[in-house]
C-alpha positions, 0 to 999 in steps of 0.5 A: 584676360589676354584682351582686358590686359593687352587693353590695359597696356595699350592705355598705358602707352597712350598715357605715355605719347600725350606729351607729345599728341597734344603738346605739352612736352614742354611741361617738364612735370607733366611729361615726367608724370605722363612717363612714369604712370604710362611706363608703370602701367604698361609694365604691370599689364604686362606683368600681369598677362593671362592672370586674374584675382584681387591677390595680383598686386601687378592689377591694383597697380594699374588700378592706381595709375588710372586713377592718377590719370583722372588726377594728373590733367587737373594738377598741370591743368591741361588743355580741354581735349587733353584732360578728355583724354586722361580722364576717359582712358584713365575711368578705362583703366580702372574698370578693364583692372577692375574686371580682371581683379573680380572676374566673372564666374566662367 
């Protein structure tokens, strides 16, 4: 739980340095999409820490913010290794919630 959670937020983080890793800060929409969607899910990974089950509201939040992830380079229309990028972290995102919001029998 700790781990899928902390993983979670460190995502949330990298959502939130693209701007700047990979150049478009320039892109004033794009950099306040990558701002809110990385500040929102690290803020509910971290909400969230140590807690497991569909009735976390703070777990289907990162679930979404991983799928506007999948969303968001193809709205600015990002370079190659930037859309990589969102699109690998935010299928992450979304299976490493979805673990927590159904885990398995321990």
């Amino acid at each position: 739980m700790y781990l899928r959670n902390c993983l979670s937020a460190i995502m949330g983080i990298w959502v939130l340095l693209n701007p700047w890793v990979f150049g478009f800060g320039d892109v004033t929409n794009a950099l306040f999409g990558c701002a809110i969607i990385g500040s929102l899910q690290f803020v509910c990974s971290m909400l969230v820490l140590g807690k497991t089950g569909d009735h976390m509201w703070q777990n289907w939040a990162c679930v979404v913010t991983g799928a506007l992830s999948i969303v968001l380079p193809n709205v600015f229309q990002l370079g190659m290794l930037a859309f990589l990028s969102f699109i690998f972290f935010g299928f992450m995102t979304i299976l490493v919630n979805y673990a927590n919001i159904y885990p398995d029998s321990q």
